[in-house]
N, C-alpha and C positions, 0 to 999 in steps of 0.2 A: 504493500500500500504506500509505504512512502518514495519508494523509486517511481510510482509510477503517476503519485502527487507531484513529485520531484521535475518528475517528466513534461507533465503535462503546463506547471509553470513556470517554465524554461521558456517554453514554446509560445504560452501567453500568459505572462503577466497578472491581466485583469480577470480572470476566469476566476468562479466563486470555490475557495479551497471544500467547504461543504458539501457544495454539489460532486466536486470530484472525489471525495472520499465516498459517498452513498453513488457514487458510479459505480467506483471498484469493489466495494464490498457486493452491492448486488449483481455485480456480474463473478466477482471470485468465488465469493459463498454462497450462491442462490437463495432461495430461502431462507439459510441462515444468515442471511447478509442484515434483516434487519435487525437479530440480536446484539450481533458483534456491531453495530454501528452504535448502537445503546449504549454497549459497553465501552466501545472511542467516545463517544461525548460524556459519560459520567468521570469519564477519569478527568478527561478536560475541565468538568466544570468543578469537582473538587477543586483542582490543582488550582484553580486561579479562585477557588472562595480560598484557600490556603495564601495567602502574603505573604506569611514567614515561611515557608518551607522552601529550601532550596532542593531541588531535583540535578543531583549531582551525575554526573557523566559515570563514575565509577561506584558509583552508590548500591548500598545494600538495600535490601526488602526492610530490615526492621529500624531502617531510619526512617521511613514511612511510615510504621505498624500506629502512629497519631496521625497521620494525615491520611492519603487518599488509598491507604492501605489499612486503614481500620478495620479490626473484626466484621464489621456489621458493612460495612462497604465491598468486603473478600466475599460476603457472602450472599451479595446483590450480583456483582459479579458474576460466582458461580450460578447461579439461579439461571441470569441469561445463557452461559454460555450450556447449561444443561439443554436450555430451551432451543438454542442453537443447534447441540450434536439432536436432537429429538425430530427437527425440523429437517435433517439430509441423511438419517439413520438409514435409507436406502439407495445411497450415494456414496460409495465405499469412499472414492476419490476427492468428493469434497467434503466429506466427515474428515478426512486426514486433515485436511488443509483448516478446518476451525479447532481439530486439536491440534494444531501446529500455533495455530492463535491461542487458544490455552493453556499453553507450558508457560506461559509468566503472572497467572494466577494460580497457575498448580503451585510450580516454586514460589511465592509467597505465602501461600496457605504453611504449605512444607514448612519454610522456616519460622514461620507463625509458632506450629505443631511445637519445634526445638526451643521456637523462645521458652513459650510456656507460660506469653502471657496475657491469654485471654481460654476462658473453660470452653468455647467453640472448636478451639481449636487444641484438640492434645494429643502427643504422644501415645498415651497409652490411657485402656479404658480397662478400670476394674484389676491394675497390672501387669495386662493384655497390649500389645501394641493395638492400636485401634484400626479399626477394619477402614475407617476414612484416609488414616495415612498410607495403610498399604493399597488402596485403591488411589490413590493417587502416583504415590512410588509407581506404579505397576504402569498406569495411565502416561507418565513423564519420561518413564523409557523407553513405553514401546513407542511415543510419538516423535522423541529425540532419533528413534532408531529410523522411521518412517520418513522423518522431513531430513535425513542424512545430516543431523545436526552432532556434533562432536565435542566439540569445545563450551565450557561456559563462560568462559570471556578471553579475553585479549593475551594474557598471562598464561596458554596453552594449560589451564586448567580441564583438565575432559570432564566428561559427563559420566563416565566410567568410574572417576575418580572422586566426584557428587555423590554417585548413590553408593558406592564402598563408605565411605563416608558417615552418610547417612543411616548406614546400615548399623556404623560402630557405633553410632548416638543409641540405635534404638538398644543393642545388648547394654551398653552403660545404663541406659533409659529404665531396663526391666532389674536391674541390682540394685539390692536392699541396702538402703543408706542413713544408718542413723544422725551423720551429722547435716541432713536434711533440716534449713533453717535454725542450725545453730551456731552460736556468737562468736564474727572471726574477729579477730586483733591484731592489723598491722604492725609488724616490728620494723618495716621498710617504706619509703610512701610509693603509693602509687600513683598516677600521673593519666588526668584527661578522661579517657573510657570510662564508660562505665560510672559516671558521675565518679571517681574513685571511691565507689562503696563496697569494701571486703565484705559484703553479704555477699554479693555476686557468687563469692567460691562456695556459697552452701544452698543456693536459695534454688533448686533443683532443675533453673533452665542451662541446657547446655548447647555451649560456642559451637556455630558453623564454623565455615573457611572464611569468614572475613570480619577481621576485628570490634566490627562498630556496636558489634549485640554480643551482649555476656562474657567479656572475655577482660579481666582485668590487668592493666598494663604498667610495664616497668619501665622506665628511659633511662639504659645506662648504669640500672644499681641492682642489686639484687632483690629476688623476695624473701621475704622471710613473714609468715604468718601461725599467728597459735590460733586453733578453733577446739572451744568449751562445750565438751557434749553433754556438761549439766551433770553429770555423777558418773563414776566412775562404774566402765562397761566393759565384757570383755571383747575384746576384738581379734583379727587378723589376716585383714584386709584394708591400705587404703591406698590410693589411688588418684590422677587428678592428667590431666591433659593442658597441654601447648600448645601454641599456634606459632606456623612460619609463615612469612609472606615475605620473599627475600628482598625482591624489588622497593618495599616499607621497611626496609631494616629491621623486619622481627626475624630472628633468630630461636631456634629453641636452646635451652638455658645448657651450660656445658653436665652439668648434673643437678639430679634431684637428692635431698637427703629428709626420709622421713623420721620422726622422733614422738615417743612417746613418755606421758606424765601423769603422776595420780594428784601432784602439786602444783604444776605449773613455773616449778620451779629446778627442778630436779630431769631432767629427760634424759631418756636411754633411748640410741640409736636402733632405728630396726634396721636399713639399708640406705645404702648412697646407690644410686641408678645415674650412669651416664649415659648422656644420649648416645643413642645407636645410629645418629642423624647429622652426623659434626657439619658446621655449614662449610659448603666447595662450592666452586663454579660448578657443580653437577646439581647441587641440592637443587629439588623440585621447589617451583616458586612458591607454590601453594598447597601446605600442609600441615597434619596435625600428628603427634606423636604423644602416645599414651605411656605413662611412669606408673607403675604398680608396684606395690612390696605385700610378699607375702609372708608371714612370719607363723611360728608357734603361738594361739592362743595366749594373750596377755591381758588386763587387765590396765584401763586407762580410763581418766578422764580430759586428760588436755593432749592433742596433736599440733606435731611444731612441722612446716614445711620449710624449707629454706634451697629455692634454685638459683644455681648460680650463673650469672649474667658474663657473657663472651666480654661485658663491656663495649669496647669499640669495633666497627664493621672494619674486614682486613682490607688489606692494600689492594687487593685486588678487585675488592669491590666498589661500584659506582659512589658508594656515600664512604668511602674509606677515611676512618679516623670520626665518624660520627656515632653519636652514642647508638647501643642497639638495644633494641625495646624488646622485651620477654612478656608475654600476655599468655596468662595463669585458666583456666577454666573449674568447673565445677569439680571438688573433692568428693570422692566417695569412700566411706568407711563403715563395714562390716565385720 
């Protein structure tokens, strides 16, 4: 649609952009054309009641999830675009082509699912991964697979590497976590993201592949966090995820060391975990790398994290000698 708006204003000018867009929808989509044309002008007319939102070039889904990505807007959306596949369900060929138009509400519901922060939209039902995300998962592949779509953005992120991904949130997603919504205490600061609120690491939404949702960040120093599970429990299992984005200077941290306490003052090491990820001119741009320590049965009320930051990006890289930023994700402790 926009090459062929593109197209067509090239050519003249004055021609009304309205009429050309309900040109091509009703001739790409048939039928379905006057859904999807609903769904182009609701977005439109959110985006400009919105003034303060900026619609960034490289922008995530949950810098939206208050504006024209609202729960209740995601799910105005789907309604049409339901209405949409309902209206060419006997049009194998132009069915493809309006869920081809639908993978960037599926992917926003999707990472809606991972924020976790609205009950429309969850991860898991009763425990259960919910039957809406795996019908979506299922929906986002095979339509990626269909429209020969590969990559999710510019950063040769694949789509392969989306739903591995996404896969590894839902197994984190279904493990039982006691320190779910309880009190963490910075011992380092953290910086920007995430309003820098260390609840982020217990408050049970878990970080995509891009920084802006759930992912609490470090510029240049290390972390160091205690979270208070309220009385002492026994454990052994805890757990917690990275994020890289090489191109942003996020690095995964050169090792992780977890520690445990019945005083908060006394801690006994359980394991130091070094990345298995060390940054090179090879690291993949866009990833995430999970630290677990598995110990004997112990008996704890306070967990100490502390990873430790490469510091500065090497000489060989584009921002060489600039601080590198380590962004923490959601702890799990059983």
């Amino acid at each position: 649609m926009r090459s062929y708006l593109t197209a067509k204003l090239l050519w003249n000018s004055d021609l009304e952009t309205d009429k050309i867009i309900t040109e091509f929808v009703e001739g790409y989509y048939e039928e379905a054309g006057i859904f999807v044309k609903k769904y182009v002008d609701m977005v439109h007319d959110e985006l400009e009641k919105d003034s303060t939102f900026f619609l960034y070039l490289y922008g995530d889904p949950a810098q939206a999830f208050k504006s024209f990505l609202n729960p209740k807007l995601l799910q105005k959306y789907n309604t049409l675009f339901n209405a949409a596949e309902k209206a060419v369900e006997g049009k194998p060929e132009v069915l493809q082509r309006v869920r081809a138009a639908r993978l960037s509400t599926d992917y926003a519901m999707l990472e809606m699912a991972r924020n976790g922060m609205s009950p429309k939209f969850k991860l898991l039902n009763s425990g259960q991964i919910s039957d809406d995300v795996k019908l979506r998962l299922k929906r986002f592949k095979e339509s990626c697979q269909n429209a020969n779509i590969s990559l999710m953005n510019e950063m040769g992120y694949t789509v392969e590497e989306y739903l591995s991904s996404f896969e590894s949130t839902l197994k984190r997603a279904t493990k039982p976590n006691i320190a779910r919504d309880k009190k963490v205490t910075l011992l380092t600061k953290a910086k920007k993201y995430s309003a820098e609120d260390p609840q982020v690491l217990t408050d049970g939404a878990l970080g995509g592949n891009n920084f802006y949702a759930n992912w609490l960040g470090f510029e240049g120093n290390d972390m160091e966090a205690i979270i208070d599970l309220g009385e002492e429990t026994k454990i052994s299992n805890i757990s917690t995820a990275f994020l890289q984005v090489t191109n942003h200077i996020v690095f995964f941290p050169e090792n992780v060391t977890f520690s445990v306490s019945t005083d908060s003052k006394l801690f006994k090491k359980t394991e130091t975990i070094s990345t298995k990820k060390p940054i090179s001119k090879e690291s993949k741009r866009n990833d995430i790398e999970y630290f677990e320590s598995n110990f004997k049965p112990v008996k704890a009320r306070y967990i100490k994290l502390e990873a430790k930051n490469i510091s500065k990006a090497p000489f060989w890289h584009n921002a060489a000698g600039l601080p590198v930023w380590i962004f923490a994700d959601e702890v799990i402790v059983f």
